[in-house]
Every structure is written in structure tokens, then in C-alpha cells.
C-alpha positions as CSV (number, residue, x, y, z in Angstrom):
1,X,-26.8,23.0,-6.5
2,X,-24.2,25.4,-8.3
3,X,-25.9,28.6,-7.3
4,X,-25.8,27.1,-3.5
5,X,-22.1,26.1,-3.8
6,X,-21.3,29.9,-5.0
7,X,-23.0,31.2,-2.1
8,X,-21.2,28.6,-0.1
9,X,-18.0,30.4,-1.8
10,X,-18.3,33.7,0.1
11,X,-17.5,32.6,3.1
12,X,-15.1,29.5,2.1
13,X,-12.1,30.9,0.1
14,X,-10.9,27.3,-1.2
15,X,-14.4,26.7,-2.5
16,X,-14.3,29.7,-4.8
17,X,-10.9,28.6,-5.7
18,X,-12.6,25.4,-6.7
19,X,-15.2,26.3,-8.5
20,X,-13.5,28.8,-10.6
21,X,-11.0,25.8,-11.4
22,X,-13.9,23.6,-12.5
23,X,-15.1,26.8,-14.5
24,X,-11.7,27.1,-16.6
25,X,-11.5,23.7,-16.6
26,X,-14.9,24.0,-19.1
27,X,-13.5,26.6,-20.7
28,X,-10.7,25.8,-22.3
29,X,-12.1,22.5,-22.9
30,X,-10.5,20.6,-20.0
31,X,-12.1,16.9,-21.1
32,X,-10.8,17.0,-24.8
33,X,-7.0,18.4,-23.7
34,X,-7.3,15.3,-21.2
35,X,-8.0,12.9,-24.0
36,X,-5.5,13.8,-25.9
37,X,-2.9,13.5,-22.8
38,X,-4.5,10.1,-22.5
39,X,-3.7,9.6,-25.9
40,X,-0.2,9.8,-26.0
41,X,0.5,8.1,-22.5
42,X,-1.6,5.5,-23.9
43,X,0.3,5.0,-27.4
44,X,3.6,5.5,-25.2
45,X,2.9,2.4,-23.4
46,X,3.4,-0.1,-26.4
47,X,7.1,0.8,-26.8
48,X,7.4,0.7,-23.0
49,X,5.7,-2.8,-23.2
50,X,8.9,-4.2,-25.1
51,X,11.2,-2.8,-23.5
52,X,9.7,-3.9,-20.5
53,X,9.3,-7.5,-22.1
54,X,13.2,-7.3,-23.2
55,X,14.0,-6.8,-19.5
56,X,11.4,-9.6,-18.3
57,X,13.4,-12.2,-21.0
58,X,16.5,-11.7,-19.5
59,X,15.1,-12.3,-16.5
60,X,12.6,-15.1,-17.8
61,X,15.4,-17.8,-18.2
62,X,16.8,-17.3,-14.0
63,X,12.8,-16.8,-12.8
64,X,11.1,-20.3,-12.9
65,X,7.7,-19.0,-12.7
66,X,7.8,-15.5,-14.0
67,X,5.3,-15.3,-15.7
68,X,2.6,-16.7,-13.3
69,X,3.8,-14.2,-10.8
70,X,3.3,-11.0,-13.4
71,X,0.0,-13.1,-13.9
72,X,-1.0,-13.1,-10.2
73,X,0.3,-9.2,-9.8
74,X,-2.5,-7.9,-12.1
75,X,-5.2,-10.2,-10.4
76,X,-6.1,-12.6,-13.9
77,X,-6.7,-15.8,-13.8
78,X,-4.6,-18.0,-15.7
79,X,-7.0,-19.9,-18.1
80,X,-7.9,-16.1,-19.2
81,X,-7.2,-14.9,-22.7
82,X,-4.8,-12.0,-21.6
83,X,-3.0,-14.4,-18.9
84,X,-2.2,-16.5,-22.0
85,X,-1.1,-13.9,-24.3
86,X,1.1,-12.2,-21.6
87,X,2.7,-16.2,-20.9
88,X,3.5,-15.9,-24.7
89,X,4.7,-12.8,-24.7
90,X,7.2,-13.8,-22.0
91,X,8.3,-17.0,-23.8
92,X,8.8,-14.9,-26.9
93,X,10.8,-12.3,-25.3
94,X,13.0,-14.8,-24.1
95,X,14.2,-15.9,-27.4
96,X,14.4,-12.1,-29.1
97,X,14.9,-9.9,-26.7
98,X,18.2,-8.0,-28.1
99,X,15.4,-6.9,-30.9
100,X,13.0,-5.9,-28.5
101,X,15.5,-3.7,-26.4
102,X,16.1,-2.0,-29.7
103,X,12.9,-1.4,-31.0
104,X,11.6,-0.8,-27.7
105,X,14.1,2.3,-27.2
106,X,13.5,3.7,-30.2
107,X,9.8,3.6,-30.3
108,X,9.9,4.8,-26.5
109,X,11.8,8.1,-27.5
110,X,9.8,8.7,-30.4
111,X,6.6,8.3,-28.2
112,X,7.9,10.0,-25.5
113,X,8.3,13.2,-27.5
114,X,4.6,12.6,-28.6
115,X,3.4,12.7,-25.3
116,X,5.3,16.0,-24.3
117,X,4.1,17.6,-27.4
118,X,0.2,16.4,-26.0
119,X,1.6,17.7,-22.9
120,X,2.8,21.1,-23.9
121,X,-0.5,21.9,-26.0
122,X,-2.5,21.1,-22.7
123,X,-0.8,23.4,-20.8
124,X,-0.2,26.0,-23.6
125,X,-3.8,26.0,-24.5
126,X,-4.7,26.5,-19.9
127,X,-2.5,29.6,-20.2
128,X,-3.8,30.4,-23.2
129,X,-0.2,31.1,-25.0
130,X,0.9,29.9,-28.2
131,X,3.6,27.4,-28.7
132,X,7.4,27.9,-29.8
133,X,7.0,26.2,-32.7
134,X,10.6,23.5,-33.6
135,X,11.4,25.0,-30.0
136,X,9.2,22.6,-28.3
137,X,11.4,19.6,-29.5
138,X,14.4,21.2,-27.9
139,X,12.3,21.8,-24.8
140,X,10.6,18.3,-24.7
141,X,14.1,16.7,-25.3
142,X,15.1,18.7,-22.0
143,X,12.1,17.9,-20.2
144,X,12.7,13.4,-21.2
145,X,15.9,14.5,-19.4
146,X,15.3,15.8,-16.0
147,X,12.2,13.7,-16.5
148,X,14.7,10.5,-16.7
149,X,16.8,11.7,-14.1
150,X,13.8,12.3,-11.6
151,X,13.0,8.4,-12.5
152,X,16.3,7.5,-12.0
153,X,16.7,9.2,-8.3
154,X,13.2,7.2,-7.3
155,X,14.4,3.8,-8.5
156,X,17.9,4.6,-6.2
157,X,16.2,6.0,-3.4
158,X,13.3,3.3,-3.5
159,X,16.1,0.3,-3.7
160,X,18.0,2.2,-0.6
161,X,14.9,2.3,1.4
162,X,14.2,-1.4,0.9
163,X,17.0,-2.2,3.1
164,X,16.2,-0.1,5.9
165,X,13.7,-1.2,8.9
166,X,10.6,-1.8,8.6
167,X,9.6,1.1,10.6
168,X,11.0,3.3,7.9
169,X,8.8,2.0,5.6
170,X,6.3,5.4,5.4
171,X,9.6,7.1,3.5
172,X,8.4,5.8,0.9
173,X,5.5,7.3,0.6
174,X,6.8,10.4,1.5
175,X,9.5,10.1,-1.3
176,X,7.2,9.2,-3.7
177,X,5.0,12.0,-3.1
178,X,8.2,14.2,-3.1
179,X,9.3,12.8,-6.6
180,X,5.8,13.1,-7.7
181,X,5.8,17.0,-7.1
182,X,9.3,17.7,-8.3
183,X,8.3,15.7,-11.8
184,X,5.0,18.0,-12.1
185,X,6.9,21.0,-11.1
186,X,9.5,20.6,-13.4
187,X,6.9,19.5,-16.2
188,X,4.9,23.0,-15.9
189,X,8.1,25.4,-15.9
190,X,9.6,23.7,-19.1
191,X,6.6,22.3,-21.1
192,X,4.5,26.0,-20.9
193,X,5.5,28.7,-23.2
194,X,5.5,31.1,-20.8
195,X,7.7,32.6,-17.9
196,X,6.2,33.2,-14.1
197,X,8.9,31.8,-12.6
198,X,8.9,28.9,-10.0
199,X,6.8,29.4,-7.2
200,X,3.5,30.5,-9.0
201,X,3.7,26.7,-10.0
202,X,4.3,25.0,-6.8
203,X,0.0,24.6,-6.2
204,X,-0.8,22.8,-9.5
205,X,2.7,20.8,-8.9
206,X,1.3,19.6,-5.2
207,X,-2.1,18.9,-6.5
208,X,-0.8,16.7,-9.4
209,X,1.9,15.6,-7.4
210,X,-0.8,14.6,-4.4
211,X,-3.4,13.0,-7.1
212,X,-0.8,11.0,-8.9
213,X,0.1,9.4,-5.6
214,X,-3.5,8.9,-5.0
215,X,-4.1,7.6,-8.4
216,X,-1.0,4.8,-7.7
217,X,-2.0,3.8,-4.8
218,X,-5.6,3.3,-5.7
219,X,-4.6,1.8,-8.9
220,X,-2.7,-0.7,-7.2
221,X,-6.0,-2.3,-5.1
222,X,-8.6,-1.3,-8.0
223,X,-6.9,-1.8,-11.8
224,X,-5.9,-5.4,-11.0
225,X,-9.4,-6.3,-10.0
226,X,-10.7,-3.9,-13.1
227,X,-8.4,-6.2,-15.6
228,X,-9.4,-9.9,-14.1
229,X,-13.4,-8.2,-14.3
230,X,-12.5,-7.0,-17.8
231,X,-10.4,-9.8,-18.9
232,X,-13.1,-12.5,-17.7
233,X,-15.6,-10.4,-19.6
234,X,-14.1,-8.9,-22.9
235,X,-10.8,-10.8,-23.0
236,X,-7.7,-9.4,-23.4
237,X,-8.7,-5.7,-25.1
238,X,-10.5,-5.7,-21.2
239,X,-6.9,-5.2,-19.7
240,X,-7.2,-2.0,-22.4
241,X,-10.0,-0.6,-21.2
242,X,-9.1,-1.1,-17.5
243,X,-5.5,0.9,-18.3
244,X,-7.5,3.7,-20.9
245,X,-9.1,4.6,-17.1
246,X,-6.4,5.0,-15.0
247,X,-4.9,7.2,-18.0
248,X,-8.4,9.3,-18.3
249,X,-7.9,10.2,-14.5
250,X,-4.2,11.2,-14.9
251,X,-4.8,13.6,-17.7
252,X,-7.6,15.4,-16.0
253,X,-5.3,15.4,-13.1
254,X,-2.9,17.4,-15.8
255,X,-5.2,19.4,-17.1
256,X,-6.5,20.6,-13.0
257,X,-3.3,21.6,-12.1
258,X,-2.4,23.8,-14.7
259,X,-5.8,25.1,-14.2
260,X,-5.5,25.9,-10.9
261,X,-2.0,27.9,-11.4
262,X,-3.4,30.0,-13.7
263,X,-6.5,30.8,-11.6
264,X,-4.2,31.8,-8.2
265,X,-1.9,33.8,-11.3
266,X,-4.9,35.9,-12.1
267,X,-6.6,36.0,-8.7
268,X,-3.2,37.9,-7.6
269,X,-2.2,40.1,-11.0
270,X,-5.2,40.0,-13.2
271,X,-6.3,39.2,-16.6
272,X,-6.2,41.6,-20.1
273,X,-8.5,42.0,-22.7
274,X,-7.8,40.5,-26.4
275,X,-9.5,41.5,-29.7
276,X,-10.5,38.3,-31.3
277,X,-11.4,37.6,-35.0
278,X,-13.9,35.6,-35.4
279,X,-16.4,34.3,-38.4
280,X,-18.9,37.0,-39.9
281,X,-21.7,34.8,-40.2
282,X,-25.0,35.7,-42.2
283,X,-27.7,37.6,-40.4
284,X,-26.2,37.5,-37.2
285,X,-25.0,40.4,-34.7
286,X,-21.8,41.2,-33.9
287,X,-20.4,39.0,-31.3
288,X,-19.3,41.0,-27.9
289,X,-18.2,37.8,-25.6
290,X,-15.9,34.9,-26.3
291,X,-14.7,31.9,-24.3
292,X,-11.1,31.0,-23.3
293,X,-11.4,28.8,-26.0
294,X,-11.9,31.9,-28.5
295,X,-15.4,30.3,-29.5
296,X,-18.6,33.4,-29.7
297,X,-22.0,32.2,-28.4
298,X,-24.6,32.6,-31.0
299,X,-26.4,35.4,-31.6
């Protein structure tokens, strides 16, 4: 099937472009960088979780029923486990939700750095660069900014467009999307250690950009039913594994994009050879090929 797809590839440009993605992908060991992306977004949702819950108290005591709407949102039924968990959680932020706020900001900025850091190695480790070292705290605390403000323009935009016709509705898709590639751009010129300027980065921006708006909008019909299935079955650590999915698909998504820069960046100006040091192991030849990863086949 592969060696049919690379014929395929001579006379279909974007399949080549494919395939050599999927190739580098391997390479650099795509799968593992988008674990470790999945990671930190993961850990990163627990302080978000109370300072969501902070925000859901204040409203808790105007909202009659808040709780059984969240319930209804993600699709569980409310004699389940997690539906009783999350009604508790509700009550509780209701009574303590100055403590939450606090916590919950803290944590979410110390997380948040976490996840850059998971974020900068992905695409350091694509390019093949090293990092900057206390640098990248600098440059993540930059990014969490135009990151913020990005967020902040969506939410404005988003409540400005729910007061418009109905026939305008389709803006928000298209904003979305928009938003979407202006958070990836962004997030590959500041996260990477290296400097090719802006538009080299605009392919891997769409094609995140594209995917993530893909991922929402499939996540929005398929990870409620996923967390009633899971919760019915494994209780509430099935809402974990139902979110632990949707994250596995965004950080291949982040690891594909940066991929796919760095393939159209060499396609156009090359590639140069490194000497590499690697292990002398006993009886065995000198090694005369490496991987992006820097690992030598054996001999």
C-alpha cells in the first residue's frame, strides 16, 4: 500500500507532501512529542476546572438548575456517578469560591507555563533546534499573553455576533477558524527557537488552525456521547478517558503542523549534514546513517 501511494506521489504533488509529513512525523517521534502535549493540556485542565467552578458558584446561587443543565450539556445521566460528583462540586463551589478563584489562577499560570514548555520542546525537537534555555520562560510568558489576548478578542467578537441575525450566524465559524489560525501562527513564531520569519508558518498554522475547528466541532456531537458511554460504564474516571481523546488528537494535530512547515522549509532551501556522536558499542561497525531523532540503526 505505501509503495503504491509513492507511485501515486509522482503525479499528485500534495500526496508527496503528505507522505513525507507522515515520514518526519515517525521520525522525530511524532506519537511520544504528542503525549507529552497531551500531557500538559491535560494536567492544565484541573486548575482551569476551579476556576471554572469559582465562576459556576457565582453563578450557582442566580441559576436554579445549574447544575442539571451542565449535566445535560455533556450528555450524562443524572443518577450517574460523575453527574453526582459534578452536582457536588457545584454546591461546593458555591460556598468557597473566593478560594477557588485563587487557587485556580495560580495553578492555571503555573500549568500554563508547563504546557508551553511541552509545547516548545515539540516544536523544537520538529525543527530539530535546541532550546534557549531560562529564555523559554520569558518567551512562554509572552506567548500566555497574545495567547490571552487572542481568547479575549473571540469571547468579544463571539458575544457581538450573538446579537446579530440569524443569517449571520456562519461568522462564527468563520471567526473561529480565523482565531484558530492566528493562535497556531502565533504559537509557532514564538514557541520555536528558530527564525524563518512569518509566512513559512502560515501552512502548519491553517492546518492546525483547520483541525482544531474540526476537532471542536466534532467534539461537540461525539465527546458528550463518549462521557455518558464512559461514565455509564467506568464511572466518573470515564469522563477522563473520553477528554485524554480529544487531547491525543489535538497534540498530533501539533505535532502535524510543525511537521508540515519544516517539510515545505526544506522542500524550497534544503537540508545540511550534521556529524553526530553517538555510542561505540562492542563489536559493532561504525554507524553511517542516523534518524532525525539522532538514533543509529544497528549494525
Amino acid at each position: 500500500m505505501l509503495e503504491r501511494l509513492r507511485s501515486l506521489a509522482d503525479r499528485w504533488p500534495w500526496l508527496a507532501v503528505a507522505l513525507a509529513v507522515q515520514q518526519r512525523f515517525s521520525e522525530v517521534n511524532g506519537g511520544s512529542l504528542a503525549a507529552a502535549v497531551t500531557l500538559s493540556a491535560f494536567l492544565a485542565l484541573f486548575p482551569l476546572v476551579l476556576v471554572a467552578i469559582a465562576i459556576a458558584g457565582l453563578f450557582a446561587s442566580n441559576t436554579s438548575d445549574l447544575s442539571g443543565e451542565v449535566i445535560d450539556l455533556l450528555g450524562l445521566s443524572r443518577s450517574d456517578t460523575a453527574a453526582e460528583a459534578l452536582t457536588t462540586a457545584l454546591a461546593t463551589a458555591e460556598r468557597s469560591r473566593r478560594a477557588a478563584s485563587v487557587i485556580g489562577l495560580v495553578g492555571l499560570v503555573w500549568s500554563a507555563l508547563g504546557l508551553v514548555g511541552a509545547l516548545e520542546y515539540a516544536y523544537d525537537s520538529v525543527w530539530q533546534v535546541t532550546g534557549r534555555g531560562l529564555k523559554d520562560k520569558v518567551f512562554a510568558l509572552a506567548w500566555v499573553a497574545g495567547a490571552a489576548v487572542l481568547f479575549v478578542s473571540s469571547f468579544a467578537v463571539t458575544a457581538v455576533l450573538n446579537f446579530l441575525p440569524a443569517f449571520v450566524t456562519p461568522l462564527n465559524l468563520l471567526v473561529g477558524l480565523g482565531l484558530n489560525i492566528g493562535l497556531f501562527w502565533w504559537t509557532s513564531k514564538v514557541l520555536c527557537n528558530r527564525d524563518v520569519g512569518w509566512r513559512p508558518l502560515l501552512p502548519g498554522a491553517v492546518l492546525a488552525g483547520v483541525g482544531l475547528e474540526v476537532l471542536k466541532v466534532v467534539g461537540s456531537i461525539v465527546v458528550p456521547r463518549a462521557v455518558a458511554s464512559s461514565s455509564a460504564l467506568y464511572g466518573s474516571i470515564g469522563v477522563v478517558f473520553a477528554i485524554l481523546a480529544w487531547l491525543l488528537f489535538f497534540g498530533r494535530l501539533v505535532v502535524y503542523s510543525a511537521a508540515l512547515n519544516v517539510v515545505l522549509w526544506e522542500r524550497r532551501h534544503g537540508t545540511v549534514s550534521v556529524a553526530l556522536a553517538a555510542p561505540r558499542l562492542p563489536g559493532a561497525a561504525a554507524p553511517v546513517t542516523a534518524t532525525r531523532a539522532g538514533s543509529v540503526p544497528p549494525s
